[in-house]
N, C-alpha and C positions, 0 to 999 in steps of 0.2 A: 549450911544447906548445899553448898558445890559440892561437896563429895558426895550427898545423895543423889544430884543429881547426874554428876558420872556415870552413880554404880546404877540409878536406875535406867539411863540410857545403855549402857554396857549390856542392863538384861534385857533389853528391846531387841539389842541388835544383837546378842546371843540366838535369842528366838530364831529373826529371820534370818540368822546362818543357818539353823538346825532344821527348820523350815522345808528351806533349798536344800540340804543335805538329805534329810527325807526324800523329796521329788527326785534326787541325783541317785537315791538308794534302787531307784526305780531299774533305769540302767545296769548303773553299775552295783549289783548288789556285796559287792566284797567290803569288810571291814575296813581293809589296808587301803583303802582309795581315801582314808583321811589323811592318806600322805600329800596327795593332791590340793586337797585344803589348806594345810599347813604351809605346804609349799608355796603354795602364792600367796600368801596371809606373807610368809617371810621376806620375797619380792616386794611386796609392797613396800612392808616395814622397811626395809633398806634404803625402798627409795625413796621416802619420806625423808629418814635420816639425811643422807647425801643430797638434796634439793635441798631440805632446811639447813643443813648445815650443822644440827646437833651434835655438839659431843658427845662422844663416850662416858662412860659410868667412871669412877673411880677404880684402881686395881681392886680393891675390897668387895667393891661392888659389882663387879664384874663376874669375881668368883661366883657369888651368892646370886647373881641372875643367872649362869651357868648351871648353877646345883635346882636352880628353881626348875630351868628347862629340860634338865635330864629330870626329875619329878615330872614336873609338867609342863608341855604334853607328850613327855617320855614314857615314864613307866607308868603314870596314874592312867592316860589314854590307852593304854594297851590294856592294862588291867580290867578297867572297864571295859573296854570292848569285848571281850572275852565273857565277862558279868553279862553284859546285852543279849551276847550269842547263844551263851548256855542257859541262863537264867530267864532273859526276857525284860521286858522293863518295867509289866506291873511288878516284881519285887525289887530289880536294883535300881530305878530311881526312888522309890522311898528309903533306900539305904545310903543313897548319896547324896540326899538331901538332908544326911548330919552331919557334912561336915562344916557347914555354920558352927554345930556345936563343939568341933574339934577346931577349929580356927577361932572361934571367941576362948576355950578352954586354954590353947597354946598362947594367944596373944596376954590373958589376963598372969599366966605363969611365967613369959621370957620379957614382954614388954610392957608390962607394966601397965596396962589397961584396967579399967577398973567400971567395969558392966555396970551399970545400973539395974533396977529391979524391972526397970519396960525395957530395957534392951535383952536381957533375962526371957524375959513374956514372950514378947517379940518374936523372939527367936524361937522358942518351942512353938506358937503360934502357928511361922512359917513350917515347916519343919510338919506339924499336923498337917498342916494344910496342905502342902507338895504330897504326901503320901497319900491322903482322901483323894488328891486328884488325879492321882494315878494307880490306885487300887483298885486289880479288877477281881470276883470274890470266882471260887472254884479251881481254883490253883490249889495241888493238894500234895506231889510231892516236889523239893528241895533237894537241891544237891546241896549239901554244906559245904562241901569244896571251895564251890563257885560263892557261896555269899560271902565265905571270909578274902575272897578276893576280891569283891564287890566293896567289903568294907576296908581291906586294905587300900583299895583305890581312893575310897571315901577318906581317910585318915592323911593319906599323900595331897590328896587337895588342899583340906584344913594347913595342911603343913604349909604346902606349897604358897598358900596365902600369906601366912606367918612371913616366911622366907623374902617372898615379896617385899613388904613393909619393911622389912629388916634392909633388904638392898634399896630401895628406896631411901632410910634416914641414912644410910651411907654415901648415897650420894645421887641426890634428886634427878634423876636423867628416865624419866618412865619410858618413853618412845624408844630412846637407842637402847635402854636397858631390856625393853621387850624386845627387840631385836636380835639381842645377841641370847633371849631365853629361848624366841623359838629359831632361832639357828642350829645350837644344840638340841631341841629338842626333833628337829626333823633331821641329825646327823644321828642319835640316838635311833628314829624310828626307820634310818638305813639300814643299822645294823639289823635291827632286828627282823626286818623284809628279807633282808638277803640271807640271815642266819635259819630263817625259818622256809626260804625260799620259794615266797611267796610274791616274787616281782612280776612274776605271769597273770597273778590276780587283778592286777593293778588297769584301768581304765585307761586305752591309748589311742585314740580316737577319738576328736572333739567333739561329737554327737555324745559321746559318755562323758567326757573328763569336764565341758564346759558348766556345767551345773555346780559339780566339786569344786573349780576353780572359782565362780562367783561365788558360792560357798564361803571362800577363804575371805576374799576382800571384809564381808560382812566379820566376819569374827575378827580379822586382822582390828580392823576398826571398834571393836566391840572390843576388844583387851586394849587397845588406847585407853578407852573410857574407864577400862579395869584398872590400871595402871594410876593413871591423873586420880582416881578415886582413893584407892589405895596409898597416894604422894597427900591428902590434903585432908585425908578422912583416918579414921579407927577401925580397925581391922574387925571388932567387936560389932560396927556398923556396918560397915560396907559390905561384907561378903554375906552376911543373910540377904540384904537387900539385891546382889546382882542373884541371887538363890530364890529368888521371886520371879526368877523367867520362867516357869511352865506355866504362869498367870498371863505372859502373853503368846507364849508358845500357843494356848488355849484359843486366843483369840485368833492368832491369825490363822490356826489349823478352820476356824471355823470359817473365816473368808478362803483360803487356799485348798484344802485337804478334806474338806466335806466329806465325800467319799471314803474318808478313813476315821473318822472323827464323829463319836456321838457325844452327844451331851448329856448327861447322868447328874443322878441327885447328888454325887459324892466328889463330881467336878463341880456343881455348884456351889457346895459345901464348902470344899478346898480353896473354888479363887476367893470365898468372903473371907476364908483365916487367910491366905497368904495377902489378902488387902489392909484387912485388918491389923496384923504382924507388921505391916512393912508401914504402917502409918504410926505404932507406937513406936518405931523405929526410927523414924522420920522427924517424927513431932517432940518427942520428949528428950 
């Protein structure tokens, strides 16, 4: 039960980063200001490290948080963000809400996991459920472009989770080992600010940028729990389960964000499968 309860705190605090990122979108509407988020998610992280005193990963494992971080939240974040802008998110978060099924799929093929028939359930479950909770019906044309980037993004997650647990049994260090994932991954989303030359975009002014930077702490802290879940749980579990955060996303839009947030037959729909899902998950 500890690693569930990781991955379901991990989705709590998922939420209220995404939350605060919404209300920061307000200001600053540019995509690139998740540079700001990361950025101080990775301050933190460091200084965790350096107060605790944590070691470092192993070389092996070093590499493999490094490939995790240029993944994610390198290129899978970018990708998606791209999917949000073009697409919108009643279609690309029901498309990124399989890569549960690409992270159980890759785990049971390189790691030797061995899903159960509710873990199985579960997962299609959630997976229905995230998608009723964010389908909205009249949407009629698609770029196909953008969803297979959508789904590529969706596939680099799944991976990226694999990857995870793989540098983890190499050598248990989840806090410094996230450290050094999103280090590289906010030196990755340098390049690509500066390549795309969009550092004008970027929120510079603490009436804009404070929101992004509380932002970060929340997720900084929210991938701890991802990490420690990932160190002491199965990949086949854990990652549908943090994939359960638009079930609280829901709620606290309904305390914070009233004003943007209805509540519909097919969000109530969704949070009973995504409760549902996450308890044959859970329990069995």
């Amino acid at each position: 039960m500890q690693a569930e309860l990781f991955a379901i705190s991990a989705a709590v605090l998922f939420a209220l980063g995404n939350v605060i990122m919404r209300i920061a979108l307000n200001k600053g509407p540019s995509p690139f200001n998740s540079f700001l988020v990361f950025g101080s998610a990775t301050v933190l992280l460091w200084s965790i490290v350096l107060l605790k005193g944590y070691a470092l990963p192993s070389m092996a494992a070093l590499v493999l948080f490094g490939l995790k971080g240029i993944i994610d939240p390198g290129i899978a974040a970018s990708l998606i963000l791209v999917a949000f802008r073009r697409l919108g998110v009643a279609i690309t978060v029901p498309i990124i809400s399989a890569s549960p099924l690409v992270s159980t799929t890759l785990s049971v093929l390189f790691l030797g996991e061995k899903p159960t028939l509710f873990i199985v359930l579960g997962t299609i479950i959630i997976m229905a459920g995230v998608t009723l909770l964010v389908f909205k019906p009249g949407r009629v044309k698609i770029d196909m472009k953008c969803v297979l980037i959508a789904v590529a993004g969706t596939a680099l997650l799944g991976l990226a989770a694999v990857i995870t647990k793989l540098a983890l049994n190499a050598s248990d260090k989840p806090i410094s080992g996230l450290a050094v994932s999103f280090t590289v991954g906010i030196f990755f989303q340098v390049l690509v600010i500066s390549a795309l030359g969009k550092s004008g975009e970027l929120a510079k002014t603490w009436e804009k940028a404070r929101m992004f930077l509380l932002a970060g702490v929340f997720i900084a802290v929210a991938f701890i729990a991802y990490n420690l879940a990932f160190s002491t749980g199965l990949v086949s579990i854990v990652f549908p389960l943090i994939g359960a955060q638009p079930l609280f996303v829901l709620l606290l839009s309904m305390l914070l964000l009233r004003k943007y947030e209805k509540v519909t037959r097919n969000i109530v729909l969704g949070t009973v499968m995504i409760v549902a899902g996450a308890a044959l998950l859970t329990v069995f």
